[in-house]
N, C-alpha and C positions, 0 to 999 in steps of 0.2 A: 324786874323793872324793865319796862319797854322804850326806850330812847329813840327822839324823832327828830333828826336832822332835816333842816330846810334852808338855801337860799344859795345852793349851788349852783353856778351856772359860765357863761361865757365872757370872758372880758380880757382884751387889749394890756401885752404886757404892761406895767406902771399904774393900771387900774386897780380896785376895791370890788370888794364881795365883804360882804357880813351875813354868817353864819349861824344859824341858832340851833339850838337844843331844848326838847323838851320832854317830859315825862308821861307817857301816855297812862292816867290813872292812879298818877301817884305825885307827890311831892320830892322836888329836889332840894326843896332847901334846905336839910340839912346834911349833903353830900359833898363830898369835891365831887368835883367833873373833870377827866383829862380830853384833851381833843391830839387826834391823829390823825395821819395822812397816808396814803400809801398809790404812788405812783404804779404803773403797769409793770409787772417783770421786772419791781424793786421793794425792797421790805417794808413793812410799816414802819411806819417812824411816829414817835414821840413831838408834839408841836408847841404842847403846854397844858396848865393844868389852873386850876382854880380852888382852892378853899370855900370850905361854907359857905361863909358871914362873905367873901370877894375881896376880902383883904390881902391875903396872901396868894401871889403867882407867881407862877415859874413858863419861863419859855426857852425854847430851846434856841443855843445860839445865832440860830440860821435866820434868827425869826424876828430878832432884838429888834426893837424900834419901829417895826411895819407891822405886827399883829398885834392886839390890845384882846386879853380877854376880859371877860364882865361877864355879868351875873345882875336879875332883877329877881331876887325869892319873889316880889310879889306876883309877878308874870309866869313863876314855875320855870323861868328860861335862862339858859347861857349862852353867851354870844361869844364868838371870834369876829371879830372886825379884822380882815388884811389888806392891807396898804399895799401901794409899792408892789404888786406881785408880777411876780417874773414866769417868764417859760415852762421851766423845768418844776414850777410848783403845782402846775399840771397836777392833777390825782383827785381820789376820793377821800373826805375827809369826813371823818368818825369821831361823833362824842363816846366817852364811854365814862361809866362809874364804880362805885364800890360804896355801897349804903352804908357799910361800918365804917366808913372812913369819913372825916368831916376835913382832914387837913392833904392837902394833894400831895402826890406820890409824885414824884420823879422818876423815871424808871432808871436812869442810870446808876441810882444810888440804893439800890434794890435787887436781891435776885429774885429770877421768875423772869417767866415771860408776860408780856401784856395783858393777856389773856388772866392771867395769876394775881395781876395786882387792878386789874381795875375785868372785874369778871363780865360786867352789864356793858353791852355795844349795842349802837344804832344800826339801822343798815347802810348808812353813811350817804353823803351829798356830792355831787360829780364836781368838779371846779376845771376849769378849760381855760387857759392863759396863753391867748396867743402872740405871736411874736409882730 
């Protein structure tokens, strides 16, 4: 599975960016998708995740109430919407998936690494939040 991140780019801490994901040649609608971040000279980090059908999400605490994931099966596409974004959220941000999986993974309640529970990554989108 080939995953295509697009809509990274510059913007004024307290501004918005929306994210998308999509599947080069293939269908995602019936995957979860998780989306991750990883800032320079700090680890990837977990941001949230999404279910098949978009009913069920999870987002990591940092994230509550400023990032909205979605999901259009008819578009093939998952979005992150982020609100509100600060400084330090600075990083490149990765969809990734797992085709056997329809219901999304958390990783803290999982062992494995990232890599283990959501195997398929994009090459991820720059996002630059400045102060």
């Amino acid at each position: 599975v080939e995953l295509v991140e697009t809509g990274g780019g510059s913007v004024q801490a307290g501004g918005s960016l929306r994210l998308s994901c999509t599947a080069s040649g293939r269908t995602l609608n019936t995957y979860a998708v998780g989306w991750f971040r990883q800032a320079q000279e700090k680890e990837r980090e977990f941001v949230g995740a999404i279910g098949h059908h978009g009913i069920i999400v999870y987002y990591h605490d940092s994230v509550k109430g400023r990032f909205t994931i979605s999901r259009d099966n008819a578009k093939n596409t998952v979005f992150l919407q982020m609100n509100s974004l600060k400084p330090e959220e600075t990083a490149t941000y990765y969809c990734a998936t797992d085709p056997r999986r329809e219901l999304p993974i958390v990783p803290e309640f999982y062992s494995g690494t990232y890599s283990d529970l959501y195997p398929y990554w994009g090459q991820g989108t720059r996002v630059t939040v400045s102060s």
